[in-house]
C-alpha positions as CSV (number, residue, x, y, z in Angstrom):
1,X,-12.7,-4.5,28.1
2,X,-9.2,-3.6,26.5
3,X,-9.6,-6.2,24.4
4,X,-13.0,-5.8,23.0
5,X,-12.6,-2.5,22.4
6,X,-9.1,-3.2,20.5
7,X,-11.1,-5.9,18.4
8,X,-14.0,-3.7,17.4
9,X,-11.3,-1.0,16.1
10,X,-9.0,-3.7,14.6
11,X,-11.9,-5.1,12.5
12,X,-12.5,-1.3,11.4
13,X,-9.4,-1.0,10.2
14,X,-9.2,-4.0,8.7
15,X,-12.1,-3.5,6.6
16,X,-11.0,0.3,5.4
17,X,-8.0,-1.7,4.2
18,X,-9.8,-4.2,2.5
19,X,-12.4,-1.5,0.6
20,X,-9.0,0.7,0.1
21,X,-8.1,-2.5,-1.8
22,X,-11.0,-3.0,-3.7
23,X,-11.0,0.2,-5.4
24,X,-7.4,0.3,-5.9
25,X,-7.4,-2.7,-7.9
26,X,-10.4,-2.0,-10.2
27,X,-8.9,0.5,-12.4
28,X,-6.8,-2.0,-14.3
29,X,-9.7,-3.9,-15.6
30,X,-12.0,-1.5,-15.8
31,X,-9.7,1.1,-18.2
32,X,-10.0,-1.1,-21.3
33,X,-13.7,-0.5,-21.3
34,X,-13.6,2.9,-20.0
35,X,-11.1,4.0,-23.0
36,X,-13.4,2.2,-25.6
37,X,-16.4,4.1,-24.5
38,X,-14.2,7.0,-24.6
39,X,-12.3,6.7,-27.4
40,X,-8.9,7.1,-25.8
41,X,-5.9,6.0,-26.4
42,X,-4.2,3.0,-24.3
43,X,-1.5,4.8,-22.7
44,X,-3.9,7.8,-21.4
45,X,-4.0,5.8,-18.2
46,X,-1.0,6.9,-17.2
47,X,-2.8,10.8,-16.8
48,X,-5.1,9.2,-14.3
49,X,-2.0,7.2,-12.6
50,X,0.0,10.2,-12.2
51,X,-2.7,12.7,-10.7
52,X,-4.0,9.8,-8.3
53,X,-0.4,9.4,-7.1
54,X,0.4,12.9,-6.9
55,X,-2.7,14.1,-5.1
56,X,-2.3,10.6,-2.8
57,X,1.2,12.1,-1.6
58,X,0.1,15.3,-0.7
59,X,-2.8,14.4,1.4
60,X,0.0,11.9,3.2
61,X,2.8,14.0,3.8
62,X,0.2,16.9,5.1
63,X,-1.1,13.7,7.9
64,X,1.4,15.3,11.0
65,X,-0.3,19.0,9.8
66,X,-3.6,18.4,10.2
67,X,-3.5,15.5,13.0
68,X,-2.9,18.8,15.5
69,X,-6.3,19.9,14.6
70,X,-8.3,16.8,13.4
71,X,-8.0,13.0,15.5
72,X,-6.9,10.5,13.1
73,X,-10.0,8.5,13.0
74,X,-12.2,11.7,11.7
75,X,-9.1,11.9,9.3
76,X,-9.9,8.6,7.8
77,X,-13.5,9.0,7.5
78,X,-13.4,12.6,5.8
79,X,-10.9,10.7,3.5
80,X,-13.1,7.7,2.8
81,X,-16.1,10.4,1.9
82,X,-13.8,11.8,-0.9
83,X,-13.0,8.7,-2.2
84,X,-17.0,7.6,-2.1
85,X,-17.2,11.1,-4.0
86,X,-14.4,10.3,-6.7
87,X,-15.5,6.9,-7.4
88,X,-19.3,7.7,-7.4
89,X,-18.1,10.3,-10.2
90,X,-16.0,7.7,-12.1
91,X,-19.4,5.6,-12.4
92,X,-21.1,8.7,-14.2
93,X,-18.2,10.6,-16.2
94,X,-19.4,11.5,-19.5
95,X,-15.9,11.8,-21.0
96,X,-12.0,11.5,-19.8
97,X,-11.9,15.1,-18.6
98,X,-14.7,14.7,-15.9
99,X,-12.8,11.0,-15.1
100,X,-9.9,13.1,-14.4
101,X,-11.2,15.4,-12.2
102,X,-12.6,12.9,-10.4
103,X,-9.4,11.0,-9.4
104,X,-8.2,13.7,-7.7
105,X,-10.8,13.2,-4.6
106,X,-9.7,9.8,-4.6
107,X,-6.0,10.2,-4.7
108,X,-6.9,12.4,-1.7
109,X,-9.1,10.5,0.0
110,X,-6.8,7.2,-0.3
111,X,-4.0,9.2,0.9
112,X,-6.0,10.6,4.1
113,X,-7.4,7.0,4.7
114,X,-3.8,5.1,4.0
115,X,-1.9,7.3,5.9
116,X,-4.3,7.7,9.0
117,X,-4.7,4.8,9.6
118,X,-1.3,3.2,9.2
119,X,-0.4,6.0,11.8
120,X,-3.0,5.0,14.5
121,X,-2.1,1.2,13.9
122,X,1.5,1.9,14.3
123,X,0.6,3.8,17.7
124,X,-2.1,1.6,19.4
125,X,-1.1,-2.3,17.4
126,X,1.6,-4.5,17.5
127,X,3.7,-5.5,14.1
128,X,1.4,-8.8,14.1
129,X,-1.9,-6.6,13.4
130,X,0.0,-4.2,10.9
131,X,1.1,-7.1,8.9
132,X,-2.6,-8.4,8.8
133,X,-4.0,-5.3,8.0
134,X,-2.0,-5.0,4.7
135,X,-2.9,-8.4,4.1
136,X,-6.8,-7.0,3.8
137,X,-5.2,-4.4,1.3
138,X,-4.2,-7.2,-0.6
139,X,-7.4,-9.1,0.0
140,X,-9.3,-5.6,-1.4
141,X,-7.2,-5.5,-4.4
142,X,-7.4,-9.2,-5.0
143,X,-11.2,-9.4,-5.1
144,X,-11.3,-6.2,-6.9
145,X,-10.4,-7.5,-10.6
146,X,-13.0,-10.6,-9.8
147,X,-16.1,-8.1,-8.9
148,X,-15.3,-5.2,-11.8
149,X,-15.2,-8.2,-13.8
150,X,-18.0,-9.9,-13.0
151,X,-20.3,-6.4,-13.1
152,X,-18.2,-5.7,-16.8
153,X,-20.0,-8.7,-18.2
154,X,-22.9,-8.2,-16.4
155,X,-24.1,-4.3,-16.8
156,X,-21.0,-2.4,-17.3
157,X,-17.8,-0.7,-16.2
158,X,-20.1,2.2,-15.0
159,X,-22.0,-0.7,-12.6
160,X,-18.8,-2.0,-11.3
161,X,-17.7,1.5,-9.9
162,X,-20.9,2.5,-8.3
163,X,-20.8,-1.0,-6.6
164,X,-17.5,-0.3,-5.1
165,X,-18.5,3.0,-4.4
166,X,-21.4,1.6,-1.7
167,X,-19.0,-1.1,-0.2
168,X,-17.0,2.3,0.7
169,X,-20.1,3.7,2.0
170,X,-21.3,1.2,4.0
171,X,-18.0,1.4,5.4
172,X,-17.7,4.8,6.1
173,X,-21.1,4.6,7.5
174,X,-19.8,1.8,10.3
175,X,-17.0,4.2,10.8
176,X,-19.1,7.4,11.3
177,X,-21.2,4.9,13.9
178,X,-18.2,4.1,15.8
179,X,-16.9,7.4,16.3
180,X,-20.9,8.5,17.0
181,X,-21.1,6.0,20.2
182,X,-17.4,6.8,21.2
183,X,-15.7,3.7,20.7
184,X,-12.6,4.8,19.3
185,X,-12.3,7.4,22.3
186,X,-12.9,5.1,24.9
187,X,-10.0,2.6,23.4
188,X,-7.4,5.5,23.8
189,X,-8.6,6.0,27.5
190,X,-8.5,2.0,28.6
191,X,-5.3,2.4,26.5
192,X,-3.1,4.7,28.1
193,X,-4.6,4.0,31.7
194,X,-2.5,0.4,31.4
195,X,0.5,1.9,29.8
196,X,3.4,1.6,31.9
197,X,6.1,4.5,32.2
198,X,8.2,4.4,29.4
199,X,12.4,4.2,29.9
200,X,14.2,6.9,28.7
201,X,15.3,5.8,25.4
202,X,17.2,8.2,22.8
203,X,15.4,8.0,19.5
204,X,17.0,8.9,16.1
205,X,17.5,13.2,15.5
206,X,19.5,13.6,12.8
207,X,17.7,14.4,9.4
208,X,19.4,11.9,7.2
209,X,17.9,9.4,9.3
210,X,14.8,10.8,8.5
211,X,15.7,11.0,4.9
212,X,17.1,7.3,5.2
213,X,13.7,6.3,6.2
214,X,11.9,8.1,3.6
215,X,13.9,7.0,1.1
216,X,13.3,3.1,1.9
217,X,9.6,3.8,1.4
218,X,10.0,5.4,-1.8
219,X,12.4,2.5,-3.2
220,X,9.9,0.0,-2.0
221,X,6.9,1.3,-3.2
222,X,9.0,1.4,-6.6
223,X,10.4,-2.2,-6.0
224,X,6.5,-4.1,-5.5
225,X,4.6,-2.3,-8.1
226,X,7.6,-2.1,-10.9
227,X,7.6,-6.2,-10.4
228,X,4.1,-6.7,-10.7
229,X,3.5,-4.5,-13.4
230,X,6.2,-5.4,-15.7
231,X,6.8,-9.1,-15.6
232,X,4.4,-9.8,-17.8
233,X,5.5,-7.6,-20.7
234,X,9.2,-9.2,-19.9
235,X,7.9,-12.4,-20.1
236,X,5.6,-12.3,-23.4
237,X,7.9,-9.9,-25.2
238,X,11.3,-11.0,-24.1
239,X,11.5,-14.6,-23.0
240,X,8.3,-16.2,-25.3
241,X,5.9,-17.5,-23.0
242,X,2.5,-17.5,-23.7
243,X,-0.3,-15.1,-22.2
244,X,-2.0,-18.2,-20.2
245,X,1.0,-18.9,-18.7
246,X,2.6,-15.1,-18.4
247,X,-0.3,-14.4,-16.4
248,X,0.4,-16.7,-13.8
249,X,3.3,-15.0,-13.0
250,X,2.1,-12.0,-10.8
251,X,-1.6,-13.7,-9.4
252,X,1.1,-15.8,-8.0
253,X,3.7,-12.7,-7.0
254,X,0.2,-11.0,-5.4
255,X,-0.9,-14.2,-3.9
256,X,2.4,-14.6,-2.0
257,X,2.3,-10.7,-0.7
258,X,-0.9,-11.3,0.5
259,X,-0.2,-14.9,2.1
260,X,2.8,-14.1,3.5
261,X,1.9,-10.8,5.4
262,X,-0.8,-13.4,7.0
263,X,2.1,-16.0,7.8
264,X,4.6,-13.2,9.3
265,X,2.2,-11.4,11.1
266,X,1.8,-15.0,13.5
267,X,5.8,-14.5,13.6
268,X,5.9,-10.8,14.5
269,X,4.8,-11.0,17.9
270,X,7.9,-13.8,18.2
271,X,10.5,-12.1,16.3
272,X,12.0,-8.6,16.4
273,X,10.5,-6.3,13.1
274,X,14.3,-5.8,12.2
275,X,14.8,-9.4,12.2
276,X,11.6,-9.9,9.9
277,X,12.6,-7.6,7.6
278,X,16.1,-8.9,6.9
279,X,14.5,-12.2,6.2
280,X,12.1,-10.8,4.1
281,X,15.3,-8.9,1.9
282,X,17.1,-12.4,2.0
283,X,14.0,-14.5,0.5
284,X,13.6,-11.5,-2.5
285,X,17.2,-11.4,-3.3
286,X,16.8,-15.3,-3.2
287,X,13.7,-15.4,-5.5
288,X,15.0,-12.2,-7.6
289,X,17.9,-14.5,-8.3
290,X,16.0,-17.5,-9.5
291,X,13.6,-15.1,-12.4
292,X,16.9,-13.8,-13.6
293,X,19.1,-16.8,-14.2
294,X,16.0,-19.1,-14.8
295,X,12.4,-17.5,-15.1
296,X,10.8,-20.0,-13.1
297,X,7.7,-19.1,-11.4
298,X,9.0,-20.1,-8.1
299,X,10.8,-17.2,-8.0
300,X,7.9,-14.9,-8.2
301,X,6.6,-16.6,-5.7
302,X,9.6,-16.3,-3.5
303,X,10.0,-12.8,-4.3
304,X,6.6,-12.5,-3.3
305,X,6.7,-14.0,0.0
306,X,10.0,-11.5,0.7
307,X,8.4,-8.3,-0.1
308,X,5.6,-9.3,2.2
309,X,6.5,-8.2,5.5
310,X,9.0,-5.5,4.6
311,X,6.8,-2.8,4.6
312,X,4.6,-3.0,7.5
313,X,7.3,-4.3,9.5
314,X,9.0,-1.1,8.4
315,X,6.4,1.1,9.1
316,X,5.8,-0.7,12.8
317,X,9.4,-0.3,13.9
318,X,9.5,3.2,12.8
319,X,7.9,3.8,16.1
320,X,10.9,2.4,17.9
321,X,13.4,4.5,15.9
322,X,11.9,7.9,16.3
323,X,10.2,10.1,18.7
324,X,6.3,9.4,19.3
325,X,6.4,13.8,19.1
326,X,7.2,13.0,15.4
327,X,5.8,9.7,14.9
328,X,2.2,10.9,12.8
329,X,4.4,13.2,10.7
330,X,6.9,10.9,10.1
331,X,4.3,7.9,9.1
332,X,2.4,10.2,6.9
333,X,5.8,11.1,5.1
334,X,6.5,7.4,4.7
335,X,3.0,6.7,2.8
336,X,3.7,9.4,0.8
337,X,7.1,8.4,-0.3
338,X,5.6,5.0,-1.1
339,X,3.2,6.3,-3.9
340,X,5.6,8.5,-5.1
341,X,8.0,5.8,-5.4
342,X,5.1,3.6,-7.1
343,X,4.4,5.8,-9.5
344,X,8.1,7.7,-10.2
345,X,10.1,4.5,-9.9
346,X,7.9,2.0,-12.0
347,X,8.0,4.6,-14.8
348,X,11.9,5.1,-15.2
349,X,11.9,0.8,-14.9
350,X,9.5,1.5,-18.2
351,X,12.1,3.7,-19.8
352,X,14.9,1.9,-19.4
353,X,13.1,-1.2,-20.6
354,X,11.7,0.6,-23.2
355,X,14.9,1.9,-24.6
356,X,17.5,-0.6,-23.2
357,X,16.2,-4.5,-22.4
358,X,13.4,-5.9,-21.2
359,X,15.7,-8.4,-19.4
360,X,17.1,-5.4,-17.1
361,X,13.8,-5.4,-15.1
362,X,15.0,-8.2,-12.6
363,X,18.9,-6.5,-12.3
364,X,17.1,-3.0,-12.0
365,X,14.9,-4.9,-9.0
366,X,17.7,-6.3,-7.3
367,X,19.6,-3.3,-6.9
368,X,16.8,-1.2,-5.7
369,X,15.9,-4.2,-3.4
370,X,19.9,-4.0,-2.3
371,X,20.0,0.2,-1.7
372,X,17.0,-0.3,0.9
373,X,18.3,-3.2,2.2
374,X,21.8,-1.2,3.0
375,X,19.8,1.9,4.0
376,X,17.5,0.0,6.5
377,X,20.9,-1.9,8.0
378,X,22.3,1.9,8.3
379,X,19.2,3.0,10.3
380,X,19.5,-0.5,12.5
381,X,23.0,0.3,13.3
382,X,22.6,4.3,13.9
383,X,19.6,3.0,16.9
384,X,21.7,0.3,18.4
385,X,24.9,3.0,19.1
């Protein structure tokens, strides 16, 4: 019974991820088209980027909040009904103001639906199942570009987001069943009826660990999107390759994210998160070493595979370092941090290549990649004293 309960959740989950994905990476391919019908210039994106990321942090860091008065399932599905809103509204914007307005239910939404769900993974899953489930965020977002394509050529940018607006209603609708028959309330029961007393551990207090924590979150959601964004300008702009093969470059950096949060998550279960994630920091420093002194595409694909399991492993052993009184908060805090880092860091990258090298992307990496490496290490040593 534990087990098919756990399964049925598991493969809800999964599946939010995967749809969280999907509309995540659509924007990308669909803004060329959007802006031409429009009449906007190319860098107007950026307006949508920062309001989604803004309004994506609030809804996380107010997670611990509202989790007092709402379960964390009904969280998720209040959060996927904005998005369905937002994107619904993208398909039928008559001009970039309405567009605008409608990001901000989706920022929303994907921060309620992120965060929530991270949170009751991290509670009720082992490091194994988070790994996977950010592997269906990467399976969303690889798909995504493919199907907004596809409808693009077919019947139109406007086609493409009302189609990914169902597959997040049909979604939500599973969701809305599942919580109708129980399902989700019956797994907590079965749950904590075979939990065994816990020891008396001492958890992390101090704020600065808490910071600390933050902080690694916010670096690394600067670290993975600053990569994948901006190799390809480096590449074309500054080293001379050609857009065939610059392109290459970050299907296979996304491939490898995606593929190696599949492989680790067999390995989590046989392997300490801690001990995961300083692998993962060794293989990026390793593959971050080969783009700068050589540019070849094995190290994208190494730096790729390294990046994989920090995060979720990150997130997972969260739970070990702090107090399960503070855990949702904390968790919500930590997706929060993430977008802001995404959307904060990758744009000061963008100045300072802008303005100083396009070659400084890989040393700017590397040293981001080194301060969270340093400040996870101080967080590993502050629990084992």
């Amino acid at each position: 019974m534990i087990g098919k309960y756990a399964y049925i959740i598991l493969a809800l989950i999964y599946t939010s991820f995967f749809a969280l994905g999907v509309s995540d990476g659509a924007f990308g391919v669909a803004w060329p088209r959007v802006r031409y019908y429009m009449g906007l210039p190319l860098e107007q994106a950026g307006i949508a980027i920062v309001i989604h990321s803004f309004f994506y942090a609030l809804a996380s860091s107010r997670l611990g909040r509202v989790s007092h008065f709402i379960k964390l399932e009904k969280i998720a599905l209040m959060g996927m009904a904005a998005i369905i809103v937002g994107i619904a509204g993208y398909s039928l914007s008559p001009n970039f103001t309405v567009f605008a307005l409608m990001v901000v239910p989706v920022g929303i939404g994907s921060g309620m639906v992120d965060s929530s769900l991270n949170s009751y993974a991290v509670k009720f899953f082992s490091s194994r199942q988070i790994n996977w489930l950010h592997c269906f965020w990467g399976l969303g977002a690889t798909v995504s570009p493919m199907l907004m394509t596809h409808m693009i050529l077919s019947s139109g940018w406007r086609t493409g987001y009302a189609s990914i607006a169902a597959i997040h209603g049909l979604v939500a609708v599973v969701v809305a069943v599942s919580l109708f028959k129980g399902l989700w309330k019956k797994m907590e029961k079965i749950r904590a009826a075979c939990e065994q007393p816990a020891l008396k551990k001492q958890y992390l207090t101090k704020k600065r660990h808490k910071f600390m924590t933050i902080a690694v979150c916010f670096l690394y959601g600067g670290i993975e999107y600053s990569t994948g964004f901006w190799v390809t300008s480096v590449l074309l702009e500054s080293r001379g390759l050609g857009l065939e093969a610059a392109r290459m470059y970050p299907a296979v950096y996304y491939a490898s994210i995606m593929a190696g949060r599949m492989a680790f998550g067999f390995l989590a279960n046989r392997f300490s998160d801690s001990a995961i994630i300083r692998l993962g920091f060794l293989l990026s420093f390793a593959g971050l070493a080969i783009m700068i002194f050589t540019g070849n595409i094995l190290g994208m694909a190494l730096t790729g595979l390294g990046f994989a399991p920090i995060f979720p492993c990150f997130i997972h052993v969260t739970s070990g370092r702090f107090d399960s009184k503070i855990l949702t908060k904390l968790v919500g805090y930590e997706i929060a941090a993430l977008g802001a880092g995404t959307a904060i860091l990758s744009s000061l990258v963008g100045q300072v290549l802008a303005h100083v090298s396009l070659e400084a992307l890989f040393p700017i990496v590397t040293i981001m990649v080194a301060l969270a490496f340093l400040s996870n290490e101080a967080l590993e040593r502050a629990v084992r004293k």
